[in-house]
VOGU-3710 file (C-alpha; in Angstrom, 3 decimals, decimal comma):
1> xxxxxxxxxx> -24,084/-13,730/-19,325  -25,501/-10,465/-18,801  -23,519/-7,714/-18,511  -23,107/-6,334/-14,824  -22,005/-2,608/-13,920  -18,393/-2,704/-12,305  -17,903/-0,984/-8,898  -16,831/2,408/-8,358  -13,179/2,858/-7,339  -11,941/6,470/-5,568
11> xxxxxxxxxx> -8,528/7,515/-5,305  -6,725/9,562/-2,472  -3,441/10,897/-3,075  -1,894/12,750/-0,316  0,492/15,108/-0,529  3,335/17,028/1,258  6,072/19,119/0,378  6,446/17,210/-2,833  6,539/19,859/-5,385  9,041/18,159/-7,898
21> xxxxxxxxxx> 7,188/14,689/-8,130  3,408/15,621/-7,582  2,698/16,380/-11,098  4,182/12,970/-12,196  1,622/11,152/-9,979  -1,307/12,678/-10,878  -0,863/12,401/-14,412  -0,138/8,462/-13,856  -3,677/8,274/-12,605  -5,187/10,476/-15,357
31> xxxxxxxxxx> -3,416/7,554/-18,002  -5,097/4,750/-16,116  -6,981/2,415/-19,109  -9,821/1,850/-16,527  -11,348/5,492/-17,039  -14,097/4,838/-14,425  -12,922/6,374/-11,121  -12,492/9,769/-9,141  -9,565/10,970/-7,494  -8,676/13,809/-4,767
41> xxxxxxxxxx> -5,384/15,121/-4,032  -4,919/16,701/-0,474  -2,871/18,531/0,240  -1,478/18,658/3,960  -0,292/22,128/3,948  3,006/22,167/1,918  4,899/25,225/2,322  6,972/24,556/-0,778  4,538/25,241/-3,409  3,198/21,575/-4,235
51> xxxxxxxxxx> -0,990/22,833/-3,541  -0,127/25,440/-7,034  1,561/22,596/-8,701  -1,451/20,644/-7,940  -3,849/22,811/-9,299  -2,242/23,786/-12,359  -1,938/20,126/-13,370  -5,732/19,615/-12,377  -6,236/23,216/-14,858  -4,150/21,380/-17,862
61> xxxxxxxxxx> -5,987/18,287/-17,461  -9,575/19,601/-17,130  -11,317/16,447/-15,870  -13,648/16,480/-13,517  -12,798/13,208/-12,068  -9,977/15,496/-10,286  -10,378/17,145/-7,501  -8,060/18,866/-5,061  -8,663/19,742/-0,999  -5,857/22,582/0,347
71> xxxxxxxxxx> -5,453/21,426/4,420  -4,554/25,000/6,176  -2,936/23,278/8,777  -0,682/20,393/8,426  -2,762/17,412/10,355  -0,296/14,051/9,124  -0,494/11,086/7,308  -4,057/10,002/8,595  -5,513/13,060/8,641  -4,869/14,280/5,181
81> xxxxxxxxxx> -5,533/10,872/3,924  -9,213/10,650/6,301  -9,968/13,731/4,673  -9,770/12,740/1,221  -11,581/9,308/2,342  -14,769/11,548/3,417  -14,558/13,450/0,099  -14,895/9,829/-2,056  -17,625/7,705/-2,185  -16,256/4,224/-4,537
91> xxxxxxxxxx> -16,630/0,527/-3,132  -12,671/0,359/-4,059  -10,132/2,839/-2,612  -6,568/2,995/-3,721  -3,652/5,811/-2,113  -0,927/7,054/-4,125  2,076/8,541/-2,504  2,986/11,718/-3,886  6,019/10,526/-5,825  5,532/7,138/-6,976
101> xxxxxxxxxx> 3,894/6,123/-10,172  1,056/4,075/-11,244  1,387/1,704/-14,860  -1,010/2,163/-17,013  -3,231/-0,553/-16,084  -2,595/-0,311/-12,125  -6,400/0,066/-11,716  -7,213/-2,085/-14,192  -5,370/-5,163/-13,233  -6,096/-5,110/-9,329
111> xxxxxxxxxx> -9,995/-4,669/-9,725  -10,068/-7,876/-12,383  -8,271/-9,479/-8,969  -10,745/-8,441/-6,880  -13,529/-9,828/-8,972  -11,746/-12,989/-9,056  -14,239/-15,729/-8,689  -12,155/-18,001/-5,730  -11,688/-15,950/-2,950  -12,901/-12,273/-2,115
121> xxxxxxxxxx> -9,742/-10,346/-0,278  -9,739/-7,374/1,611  -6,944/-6,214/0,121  -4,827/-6,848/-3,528  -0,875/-5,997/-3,586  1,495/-5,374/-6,385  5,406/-5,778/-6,863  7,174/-2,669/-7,822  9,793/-1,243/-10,355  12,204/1,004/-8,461
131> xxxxxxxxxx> 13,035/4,384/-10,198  14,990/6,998/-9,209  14,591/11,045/-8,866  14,425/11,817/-12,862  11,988/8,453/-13,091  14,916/6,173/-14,684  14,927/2,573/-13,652  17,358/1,077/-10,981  16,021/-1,721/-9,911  13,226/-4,021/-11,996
141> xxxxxxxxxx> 11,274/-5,210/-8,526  11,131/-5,565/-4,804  13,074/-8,818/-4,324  11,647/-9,758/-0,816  7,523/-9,090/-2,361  5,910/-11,906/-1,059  8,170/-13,027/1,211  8,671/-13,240/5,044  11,915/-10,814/4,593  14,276/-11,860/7,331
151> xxxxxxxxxx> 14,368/-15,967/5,413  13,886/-14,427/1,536  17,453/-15,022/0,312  18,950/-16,952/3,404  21,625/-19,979/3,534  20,905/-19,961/-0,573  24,382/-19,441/-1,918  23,377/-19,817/-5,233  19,655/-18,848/-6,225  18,524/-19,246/-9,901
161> xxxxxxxxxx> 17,177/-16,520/-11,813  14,039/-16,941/-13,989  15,112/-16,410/-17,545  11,780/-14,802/-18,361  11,739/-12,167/-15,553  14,746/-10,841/-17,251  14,035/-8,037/-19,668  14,210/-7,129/-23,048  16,544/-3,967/-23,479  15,363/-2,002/-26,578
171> xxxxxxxxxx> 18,790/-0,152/-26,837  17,377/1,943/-29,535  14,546/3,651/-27,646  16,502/3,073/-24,255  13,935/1,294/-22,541  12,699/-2,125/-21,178  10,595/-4,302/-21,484  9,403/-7,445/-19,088  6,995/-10,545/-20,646  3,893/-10,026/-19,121
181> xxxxxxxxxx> 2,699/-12,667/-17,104  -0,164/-13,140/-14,389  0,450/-14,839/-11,323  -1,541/-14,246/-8,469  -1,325/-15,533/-4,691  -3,328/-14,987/-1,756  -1,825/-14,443/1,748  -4,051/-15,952/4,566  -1,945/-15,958/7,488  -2,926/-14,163/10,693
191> xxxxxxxxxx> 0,782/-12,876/11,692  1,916/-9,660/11,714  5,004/-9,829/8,645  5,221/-6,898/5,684  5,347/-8,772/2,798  4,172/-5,950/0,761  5,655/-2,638/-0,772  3,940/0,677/-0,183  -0,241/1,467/-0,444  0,753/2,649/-3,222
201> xxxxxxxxxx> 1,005/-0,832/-4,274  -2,971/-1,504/-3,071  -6,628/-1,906/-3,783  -8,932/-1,826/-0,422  -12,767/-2,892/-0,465  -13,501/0,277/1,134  -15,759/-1,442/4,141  -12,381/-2,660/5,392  -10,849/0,748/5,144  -13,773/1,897/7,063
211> xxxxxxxxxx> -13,437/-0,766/10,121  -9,688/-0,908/10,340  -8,636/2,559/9,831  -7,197/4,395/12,913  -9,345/6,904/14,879  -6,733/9,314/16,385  -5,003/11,648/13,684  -2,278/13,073/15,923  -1,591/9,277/17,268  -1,318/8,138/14,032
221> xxxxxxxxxx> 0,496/11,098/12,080  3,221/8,587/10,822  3,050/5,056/9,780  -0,622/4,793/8,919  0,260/2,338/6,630  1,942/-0,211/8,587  -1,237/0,169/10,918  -3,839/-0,243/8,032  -2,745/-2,916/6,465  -1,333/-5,080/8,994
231> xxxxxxxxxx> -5,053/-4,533/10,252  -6,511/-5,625/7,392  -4,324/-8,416/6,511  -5,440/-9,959/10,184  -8,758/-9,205/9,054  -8,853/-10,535/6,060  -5,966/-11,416/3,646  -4,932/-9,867/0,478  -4,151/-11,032/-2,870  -0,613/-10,602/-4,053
241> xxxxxxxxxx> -0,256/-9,773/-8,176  3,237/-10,942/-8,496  3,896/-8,145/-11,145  5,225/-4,989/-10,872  2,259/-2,376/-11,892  3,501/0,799/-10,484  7,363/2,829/-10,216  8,722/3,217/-6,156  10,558/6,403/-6,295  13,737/6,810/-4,631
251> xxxxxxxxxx> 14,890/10,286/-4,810  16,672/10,755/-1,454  14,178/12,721/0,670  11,991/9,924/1,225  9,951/9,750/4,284  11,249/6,240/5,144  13,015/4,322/1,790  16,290/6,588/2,326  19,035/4,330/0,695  20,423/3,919/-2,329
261> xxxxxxxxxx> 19,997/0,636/-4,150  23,164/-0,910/-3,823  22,612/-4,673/-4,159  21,908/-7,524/-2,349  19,461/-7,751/0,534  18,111/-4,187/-0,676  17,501/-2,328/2,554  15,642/0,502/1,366  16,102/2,316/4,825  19,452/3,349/6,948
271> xxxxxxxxxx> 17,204/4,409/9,946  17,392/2,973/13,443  13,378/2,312/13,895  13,917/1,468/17,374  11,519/0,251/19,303  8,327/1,705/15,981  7,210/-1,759/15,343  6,594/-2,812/18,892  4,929/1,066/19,362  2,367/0,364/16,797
281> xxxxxxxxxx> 1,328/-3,226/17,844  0,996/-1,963/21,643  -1,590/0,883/19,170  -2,949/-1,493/17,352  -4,380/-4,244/20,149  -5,455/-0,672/22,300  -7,438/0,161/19,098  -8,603/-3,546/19,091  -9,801/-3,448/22,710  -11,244/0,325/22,748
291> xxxxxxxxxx> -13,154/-0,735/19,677  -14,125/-4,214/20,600  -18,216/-3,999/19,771  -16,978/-2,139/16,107  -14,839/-5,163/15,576  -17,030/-8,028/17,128  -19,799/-6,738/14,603  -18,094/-6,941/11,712  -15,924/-10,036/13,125  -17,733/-12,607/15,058
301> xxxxxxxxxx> -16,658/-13,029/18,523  -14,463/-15,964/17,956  -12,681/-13,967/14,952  -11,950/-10,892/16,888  -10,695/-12,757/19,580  -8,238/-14,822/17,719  -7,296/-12,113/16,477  -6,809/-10,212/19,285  -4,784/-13,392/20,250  -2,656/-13,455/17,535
311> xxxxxxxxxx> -1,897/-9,680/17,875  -0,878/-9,792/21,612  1,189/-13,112/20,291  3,338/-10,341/18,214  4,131/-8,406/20,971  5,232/-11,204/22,987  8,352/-12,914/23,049  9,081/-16,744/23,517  7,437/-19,382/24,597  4,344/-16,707/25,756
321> xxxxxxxxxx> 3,943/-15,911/21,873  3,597/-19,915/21,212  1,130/-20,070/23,826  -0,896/-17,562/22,480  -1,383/-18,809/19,155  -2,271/-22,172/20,339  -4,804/-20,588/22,016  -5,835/-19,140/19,114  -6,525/-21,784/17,622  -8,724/-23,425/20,144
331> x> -11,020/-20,427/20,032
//
């Protein structure tokens, strides 16, 4: 067939304080075999140096695909990154934390999803490697990826190991190597479960961005991206590439993955979150009701209220949550 001209894909990485690993991130997007994108860095104010770091990489790499936007006040997580959304323009918008890692063919691999010809997702998701502060492996993925976390490894005393997702050690170069392989599964269901890694992990049609993302920057300075893309998987679903395609770094001063790996069930977090995840959905269906003609518009009116059912369902505890979703259904 003929030819057809791919879509344009824009990528925001925000950044704060995050001198050391900055560098290491952009230059993971500059190695991307997909060529065809542009890319802004904002900065949200770092007092540590990271904005010079920044533009001395962008100076040594002298692409104009690069771009960088100094914040003179720090305004959060959703400001910095709605900043850098205004500055872009592609149908496709990925964010990179400020010290992870992309693979080579991050870009590459979750547009070719996203042109898949059975089912056109809001969102696509990848597994990750786990590395730590001087970018050596410790772990090679995300065990509970793609799985409701609380049941991943439970009453399974003995779970078998796939023989081919163990890698090949090349003890003369010390390095690894995994068989590449490419399975893909989509996630359809309308309940609010992380299944998923980091945005760093994600590729957005950029219309969903656009409806789902939050309105309030000071509201919304932390955990943007439990809000996002919970949103947009009850919106529409995402595509999971069960493959890792980009390096979570855990270096100790991480906003929310503070623990070490040590094994097991892989809690990547010490922190008492409280009463967080009930604090965002109470956000999230106030957002849904404040914007109700935004969403019915894009929606339907029977969408956006089973979805608003399904939402107030997750806040609720037994037998009111059952309730609700069987009244989602008859919507």
């Amino acid at each position: 067939m003929t030819d057809i001209a791919l879509p344009g894909i824009s990528v925001v990485v925000t950044c704060y304080n995050c001198r050391d690993y900055i560098a290491d991130a952009i230059r993971s997007v500059a190695g991307q075999t997909l060529r065809d994108f542009e890319c802004v860095i904002v900065d949200d104010a770092s007092t540590d140096g990271s904005a010079d770091v920044v533009q001395a990489t962008l100076d040594d790499l002298a692409d104009p695909r690069f771009s960088l936007i100094r914040l003179d006040r720090n305004v959060g997580q959703t400001g910095a990154t709605r900043r850098g959304l205004a500055a872009t323009r592609g149908t496709f918008v990925c964010f990179l934390d400020s010290d992870d890692l992309w693979h080579a063919d991050f870009l590459e691999r979750h547009l070719a999803a996203h042109l898949n010809e059975t089912y056109a997702v809001g969102f696509t998701a990848c597994n990750a490697r786990l590395i730590d502060g001087q970018g050596k492996l410790i772990a090679g993925c995300v065990y509970w990826f793609g799985k409701e976390r609380a049941s991943a490894d439970r009453d399974r005393a003995f779970a078998p190991i796939d023989p081919a997702r163990v890698p090949k050690l090349d003890v003369a170069r010390g390095t690894a190597r995994w068989q590449d392989w490419t399975p893909y599964r989509l996630y359809t269901k309308r309940v609010v479960h992380w299944v998923w890694v980091s945005t760093s992990s994600m590729m957005f049609r950029r219309s969903l961005i656009n409806l789902v993302f939050p309105d309030d920057d000071e509201t919304f300075r932390l955990h943007m991206d439990f809000y996002v893309v919970v949103m947009a998987q009850m919106v529409a679903g995402s595509l999971l590439i069960d493959e890792a395609l980009y390096s979570y770094r855990l270096h100790g001063r991480n906003g929310a993955a503070d623990n070490p790996v040590l094994g097991g069930r892989l809690h990547l977090s010490s922190r008492n979150w409280g009463n967080t995840y009930t604090v965002m959905l109470d956000r999230m269906l106030a957002a849904m009701v404040d914007g109700e003609d935004r969403f019915v518009g894009a929606l339907g009116d029977r969408q956006y209220r089973r979805m608003l059912l399904r939402m107030r369902a997750a806040r609720a505890g037994w037998p009111l949550s059952w309730l609700l979703v069987a009244r989602s259904w008859l919507v």
